[in-house]
N, C-alpha and C positions, 0 to 999 in steps of 0.2 A: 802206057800213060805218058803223054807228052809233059815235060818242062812245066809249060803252065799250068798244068791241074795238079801237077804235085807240088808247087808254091800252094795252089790254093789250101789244097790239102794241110802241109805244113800251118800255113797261117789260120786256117779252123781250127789246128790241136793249140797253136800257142794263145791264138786266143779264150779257147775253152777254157785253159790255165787261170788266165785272168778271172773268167766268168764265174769258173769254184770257186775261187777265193774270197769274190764279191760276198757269192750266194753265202758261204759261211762263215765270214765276217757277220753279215745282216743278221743272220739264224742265231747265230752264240752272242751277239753283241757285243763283239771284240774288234781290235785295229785289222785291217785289213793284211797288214804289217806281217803280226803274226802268223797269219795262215801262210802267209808268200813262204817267211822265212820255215815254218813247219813243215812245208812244201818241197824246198829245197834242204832240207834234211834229210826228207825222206825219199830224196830219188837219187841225195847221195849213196843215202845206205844202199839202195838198192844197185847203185854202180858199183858198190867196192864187193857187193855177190859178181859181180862179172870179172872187175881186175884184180882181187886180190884182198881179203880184211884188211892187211896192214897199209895199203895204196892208202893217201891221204886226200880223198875225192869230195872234191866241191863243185856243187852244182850252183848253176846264178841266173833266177830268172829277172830277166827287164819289165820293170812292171811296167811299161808305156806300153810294148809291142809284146808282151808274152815269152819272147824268144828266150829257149834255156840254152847255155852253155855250162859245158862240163869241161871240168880240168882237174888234173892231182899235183899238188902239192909238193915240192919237193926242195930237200935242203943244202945248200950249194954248201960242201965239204971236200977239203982237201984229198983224204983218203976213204973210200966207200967204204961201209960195210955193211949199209942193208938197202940192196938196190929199188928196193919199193919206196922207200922215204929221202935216200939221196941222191945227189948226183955230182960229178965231180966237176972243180972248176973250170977246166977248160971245155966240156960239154956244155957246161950252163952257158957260155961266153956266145955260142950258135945261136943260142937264144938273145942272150942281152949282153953286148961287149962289153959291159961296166959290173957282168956279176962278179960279185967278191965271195969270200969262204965267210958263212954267217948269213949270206941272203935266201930269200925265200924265192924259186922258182914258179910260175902257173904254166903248165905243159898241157895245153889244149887235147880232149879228148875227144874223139869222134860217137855220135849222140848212137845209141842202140835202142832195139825193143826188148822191154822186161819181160821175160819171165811169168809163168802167173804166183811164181813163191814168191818174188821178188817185187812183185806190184802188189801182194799181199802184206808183204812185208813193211811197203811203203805208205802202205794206207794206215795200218796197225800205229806207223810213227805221228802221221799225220792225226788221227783220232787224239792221241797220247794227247800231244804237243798242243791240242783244238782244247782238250778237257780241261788242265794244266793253265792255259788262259783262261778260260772260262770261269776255272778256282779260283784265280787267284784276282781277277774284273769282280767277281761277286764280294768275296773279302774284302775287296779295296771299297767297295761301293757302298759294303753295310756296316762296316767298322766304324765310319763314323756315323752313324745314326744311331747306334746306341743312344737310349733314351728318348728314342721317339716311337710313335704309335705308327702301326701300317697295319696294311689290309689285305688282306687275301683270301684266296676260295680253297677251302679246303680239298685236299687232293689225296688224301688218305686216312683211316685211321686205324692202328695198330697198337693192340694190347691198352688201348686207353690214352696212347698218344695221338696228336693230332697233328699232322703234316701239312702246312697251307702254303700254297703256290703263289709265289710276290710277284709272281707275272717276270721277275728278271735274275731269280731265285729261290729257296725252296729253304722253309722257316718250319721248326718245330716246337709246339706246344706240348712241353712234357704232361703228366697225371697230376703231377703236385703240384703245375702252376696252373691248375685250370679251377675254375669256380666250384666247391660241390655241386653234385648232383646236376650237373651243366653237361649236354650233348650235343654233339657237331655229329653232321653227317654230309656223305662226300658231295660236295656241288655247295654246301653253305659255306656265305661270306662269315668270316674271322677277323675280329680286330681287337689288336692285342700291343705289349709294351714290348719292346726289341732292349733285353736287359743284357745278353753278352754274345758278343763272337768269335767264336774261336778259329783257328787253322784246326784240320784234324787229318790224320792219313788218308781218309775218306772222301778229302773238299771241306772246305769250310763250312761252319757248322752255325744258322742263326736260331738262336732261343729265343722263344717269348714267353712271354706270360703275364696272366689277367689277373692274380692276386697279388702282384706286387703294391706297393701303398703310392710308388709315383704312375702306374696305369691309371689310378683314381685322380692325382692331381693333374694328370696330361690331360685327362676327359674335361675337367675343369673349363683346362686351358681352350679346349677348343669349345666349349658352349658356353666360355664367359668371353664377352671380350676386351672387357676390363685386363683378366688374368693376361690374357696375350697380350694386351698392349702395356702391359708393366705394373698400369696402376693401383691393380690387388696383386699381394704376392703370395703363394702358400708357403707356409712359415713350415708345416709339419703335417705328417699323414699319418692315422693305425687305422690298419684292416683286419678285422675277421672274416675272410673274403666269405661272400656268400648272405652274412647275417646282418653285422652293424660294421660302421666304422667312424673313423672321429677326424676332421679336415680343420687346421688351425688355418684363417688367413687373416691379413692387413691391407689397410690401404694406406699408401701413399698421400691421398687427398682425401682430405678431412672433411669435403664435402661428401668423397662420397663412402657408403656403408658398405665394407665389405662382404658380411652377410646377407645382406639385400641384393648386393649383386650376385653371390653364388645363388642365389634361392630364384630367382628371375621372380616375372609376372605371373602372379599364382603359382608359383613354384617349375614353372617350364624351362627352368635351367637343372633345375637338381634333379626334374623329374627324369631328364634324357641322358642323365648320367647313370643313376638310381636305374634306369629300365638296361642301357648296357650291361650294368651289375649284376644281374639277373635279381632284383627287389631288392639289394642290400642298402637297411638303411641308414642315412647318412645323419651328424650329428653336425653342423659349420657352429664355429663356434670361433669369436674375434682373439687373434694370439695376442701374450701382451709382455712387454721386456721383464714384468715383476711377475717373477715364479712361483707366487703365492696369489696373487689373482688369476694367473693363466691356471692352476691347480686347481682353482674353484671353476672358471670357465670349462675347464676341461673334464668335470666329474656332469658338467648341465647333462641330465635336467634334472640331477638334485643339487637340494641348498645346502650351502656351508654354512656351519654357526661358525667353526674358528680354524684358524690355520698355525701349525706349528712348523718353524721350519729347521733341518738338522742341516747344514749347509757341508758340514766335513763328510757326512754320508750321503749325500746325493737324496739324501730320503724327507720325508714331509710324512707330518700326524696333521689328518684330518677330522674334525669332529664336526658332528651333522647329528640335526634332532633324533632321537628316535624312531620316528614314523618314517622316515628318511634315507633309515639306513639299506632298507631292501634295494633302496632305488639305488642309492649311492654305488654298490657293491654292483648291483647287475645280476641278472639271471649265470649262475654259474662262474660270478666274478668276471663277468665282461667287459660292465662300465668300469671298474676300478684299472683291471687288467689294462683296456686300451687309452685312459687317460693315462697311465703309467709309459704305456709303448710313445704315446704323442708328447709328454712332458721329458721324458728321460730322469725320472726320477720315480723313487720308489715310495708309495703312497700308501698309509698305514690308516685305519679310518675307524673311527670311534665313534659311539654316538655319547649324548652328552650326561647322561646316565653312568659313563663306562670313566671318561675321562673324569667324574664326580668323583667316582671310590676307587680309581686309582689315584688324584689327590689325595684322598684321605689315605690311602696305603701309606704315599709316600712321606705326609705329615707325620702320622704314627711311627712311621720309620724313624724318622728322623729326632724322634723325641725321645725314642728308646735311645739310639745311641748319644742322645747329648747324656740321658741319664746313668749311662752303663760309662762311659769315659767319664763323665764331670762329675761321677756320684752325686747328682745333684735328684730333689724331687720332679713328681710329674710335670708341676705347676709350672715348674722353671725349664724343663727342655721342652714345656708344650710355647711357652713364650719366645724362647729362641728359633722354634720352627717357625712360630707366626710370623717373624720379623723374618724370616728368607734367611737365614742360615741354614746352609745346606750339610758342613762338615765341622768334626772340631777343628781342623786350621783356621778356618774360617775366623773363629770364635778366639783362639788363640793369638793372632796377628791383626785385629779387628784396632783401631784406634780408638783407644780407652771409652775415650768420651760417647762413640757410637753405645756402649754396651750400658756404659751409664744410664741413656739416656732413655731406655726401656723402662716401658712403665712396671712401678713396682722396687725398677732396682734402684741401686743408689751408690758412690764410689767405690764402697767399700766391698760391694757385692760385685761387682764386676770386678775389680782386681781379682777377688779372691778366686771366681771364675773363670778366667783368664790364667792366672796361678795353676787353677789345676789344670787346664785344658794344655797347657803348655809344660805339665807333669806330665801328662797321659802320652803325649806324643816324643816327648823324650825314652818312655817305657818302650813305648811301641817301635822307636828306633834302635835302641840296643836286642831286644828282639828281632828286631827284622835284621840287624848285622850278624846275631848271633848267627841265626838261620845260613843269611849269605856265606858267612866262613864255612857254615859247615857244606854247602851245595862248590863249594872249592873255588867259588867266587873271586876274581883279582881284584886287589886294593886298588890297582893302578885306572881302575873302571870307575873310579869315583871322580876321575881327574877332570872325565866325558864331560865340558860341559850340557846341562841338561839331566844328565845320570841321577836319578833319587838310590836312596836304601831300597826303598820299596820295589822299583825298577831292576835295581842288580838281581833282586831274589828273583822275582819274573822271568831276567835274561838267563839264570841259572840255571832255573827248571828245563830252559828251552836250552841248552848244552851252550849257549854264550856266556863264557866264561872269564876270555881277553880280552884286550883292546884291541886284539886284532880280528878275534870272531867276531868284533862290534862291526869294527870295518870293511868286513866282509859279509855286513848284510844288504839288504835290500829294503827301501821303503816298504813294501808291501810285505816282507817277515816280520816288520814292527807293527807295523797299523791291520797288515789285515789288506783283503782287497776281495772287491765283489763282481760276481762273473754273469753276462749276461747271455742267456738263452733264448733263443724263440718266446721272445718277449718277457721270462721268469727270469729273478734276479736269486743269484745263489750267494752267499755271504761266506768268503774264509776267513780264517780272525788268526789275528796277529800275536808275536809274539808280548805285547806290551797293549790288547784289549782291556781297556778297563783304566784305564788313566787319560783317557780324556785329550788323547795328544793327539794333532793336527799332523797332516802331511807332511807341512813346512816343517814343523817342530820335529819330526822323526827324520828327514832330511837332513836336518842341522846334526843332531847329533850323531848321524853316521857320519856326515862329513867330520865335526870334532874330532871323530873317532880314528878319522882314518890319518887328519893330521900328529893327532897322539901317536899313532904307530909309523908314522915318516913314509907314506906312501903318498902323500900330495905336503904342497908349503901349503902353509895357512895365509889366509889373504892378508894386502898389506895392513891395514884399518887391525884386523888381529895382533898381527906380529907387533904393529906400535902399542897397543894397550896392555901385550904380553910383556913386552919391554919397560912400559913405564910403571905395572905392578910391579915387578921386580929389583927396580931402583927404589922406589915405595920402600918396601920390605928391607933392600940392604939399609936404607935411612934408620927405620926403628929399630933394625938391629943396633 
């Protein structure tokens, strides 16, 4: 073979080089970059099978011309001792007159042919290194899209899972996120919500799924285009995928109707939502800042007679005619259920029958104990209920003249009622001290501001006994706190249930608590008022 045709020759293989790297750049959809450098990984490894594992062999192809050079590596050192990695200074100087002890050598190697272990071996790296980009392009690519909708043609399905090809990645629809009773089969289009992406040992890993509640609002978003251009927004979503679900929205502009817009012309917006869902039907319903009209909104299409609202429990009593209440409630607790998931409050529903003779329970309640404390007749604790007294404090602490001025009574009758009621609860306090002494109760817990009698016996039972157990509780030991699941609200109750005390309010007094026992200063605003009762106090001494 003359000169010439073995140039040619050379310069077909280095080009070829070039030509792979194009081709599998284009194919995986990666930098060109990386296949070069994958490339030249792997025809090092496959050199250092010919000169030795520990040889430090770098391969360097010229992406212009293809041309590879081979070199190893080596480390300019005073005294050798592992002649594959170093070399000594005056050797290295043959090379480059300015090498010092500490410099890095490139000692030109002459190019060989592989092996076929060795060209196996170097493709094995190159695949590696091709996949590895390919992982880590997809992840880069769909990590942020979390929260959007895409599409794809399914490309498997196993054991109920559904595998759909993103055309630049490979997404899966688990069992539990797919619609009931809903079938894919292989060659059908998928479009689904892209809710997480993980890394996995495997390659990265995209989930979707079609019962989430913002799949529902993203379909919105693309067959309204109100939603997309800002000026409806969806406030909130509950799905029962498959059957009904409930979509809060707003508008922006007052001219225009946000349910009108989700609903289109003859319903040709919600209709192509509604047919993606496989017939699930949908309830639009306008969200609104007061959580006791968005509550009645959110129970449509039944009516509310009345709304009660508990603001420190999260929870709302609803009352609704009788005829009302099937609807209210929903086939199997549906409609309650999914206003409850769309409001974030727990919704309790009465028809008006129900809320009548629990009044009257509570009336009769309350007349028994005005009569059992105030030894007083029917007549008289059924009058004090009428008038909205709820307790004897109440009644006790009341300004005279209010009590007077019940029909029937008259000054003297209301002192005297007053009298006892502030008898009874003097009883009932040395009672409840006795109790506490005996549950081994500290006196120093009355210091808490906030702390009643009634309260220490409570914290007794529940093994809070110090000022320092006080201050070693947590809001949610006192109040209670309620736990949500798959849309069902579970309630734990506190150790101080039943006294009517707010968040803040149990906040407060663990903090008291914990200034009592010298584990925080108490703020300044305290410390001066702690200060100037106590110069108070030295005065009247």
């Amino acid at each position: 073979m003359t000169k010439r045709s073995e140039r040619h020759v050379v310069s077909a293989n280095r080009l070829e080089l070039l030509q792979i790297a194009d081709a599998v750049a284009r194919e995986k959809s990666i930098d060109r970059q990386i296949v070069v450098d994958a490339m030249q990984d792997a025809i090092a490894k496959a050199a250092r099978s010919r000169y030795g594992a520990e040889t430090d062999v770098h391969a360097e192809i010229n992406t212009k011309t293809g041309e590879l050079r081979l070199a190893r590596h080596l480390q300019v050192v005073d005294t050798v001792e592992n002649p594959a990695i170093e070399i000594t200074v005056d050797e290295a100087k043959r090379h480059n007159p300015a090498a010092q002890a500490g410099d890095v050598i490139a000692d030109p190697l002459p190019p060989f042919d592989f092996g076929r272990i060795a060209a196996q071996s170097a493709k094995q790296v190159i695949v590696q290194k091709v996949r590895e980009a390919e992982r880590d392009r997809q992840y880069d690519e769909y990590k942020d899209r979390i929260g959007e909708i895409v599409n794809g043609a399914v490309k498997r399905v196993e054991y109920g899972n559904v595998f759909v090809d993103l055309g630049r990645g490979e997404a899966i629809i688990r069992r539990d996120e797919m619609i009931p009773r809903e079938t894919f089969k292989v060659g059908d289009r998928a479009r689904a919500y892209v809710y997480d992406v993980r890394r996995e040992p495997r390659g990265p890993q995209i989930f979707l799924s079609r019962t989430h509640p913002q799949f529902m609002a993203k379909l919105f978003g693309q067959e309204v285009p109100e939603i997309y251009d800002g000026i409806v927004e969806v406030k909130a979503v509950a799905r029962d995928p498959g059957s009904r679900a409930k979509i809060a929205v707003i508008s922006r502009d007052s001219s225009i109707d946000p349910v009108g817009a989700c609903v289109g012309m003859r319903g040709s917006r919600v209709q192509a939502v509604v047919g993606e869902l496989q017939g699930e039907k949908i309830d639009i319903i306008p969200w609104s800042p007061d959580i006791a009209t968005f509550v009645v909104n959110a129970l449509q299409p039944a009516e509310v007679a009345k709304v009660v609202l508990d603001e420190e429990a999260d929870k709302i009593e609803v009352v609704v005619p009788d005829e009302q209440l099937s609807l209210a409630i929903g086939r199997r607790g549906q409609n309650v259920r999914l206003a409850s998931q769309l409001t974030g409050w727990d919704i309790d529903i009465l028809t008006e029958a129900e809320e009548s003779e629990r009044r009257q329970k509570e009336f009769v309640s309350r007349t028994d104990i005005f009569m059992n404390a105030l030894n007083v007749d029917e007549t008289v604790g059924q009058l004090l209920a009428s008038e909205g007294f709820r307790t004897v404090e109440e009644v006790a602490y009341v300004d005279l003249g209010e009590l007077a001025s019940i029909e029937g009574f008259d000054e003297d009758t209301a002192t005297e009622i007053q009298t006892r009621a502030q008898d009874h609860l003097a009883a009932v306090e040395a009672e409840l001290d006795e109790k506490r002494r005996s549950l081994g109760v500290d006196d120093a817990l009355r210091d808490v501001e906030g702390v009643t009698t009634s309260m220490m016996v409570a914290l007794g039972e529940n093994d809070v006994k110090t000022v320092e157990d006080l201050a070693g509780c947590a809001t949610d030991d006192l109040v209670g706190w309620t736990e949500r699941k798959d849309g069902e609200a579970t309630r734990h109750s506190g150790y101080l249930d039943g006294f009517d005390l707010s968040r803040q309010e149990a906040e407060a007094i663990i903090m008291s608590a914990r200034v009592h026992a010298g584990w925080v200063e108490a703020p300044a605003e305290e410390a001066e008022a702690e200060a100037e009762a106590e110069v108070d106090e030295a005065g009247q001494g």
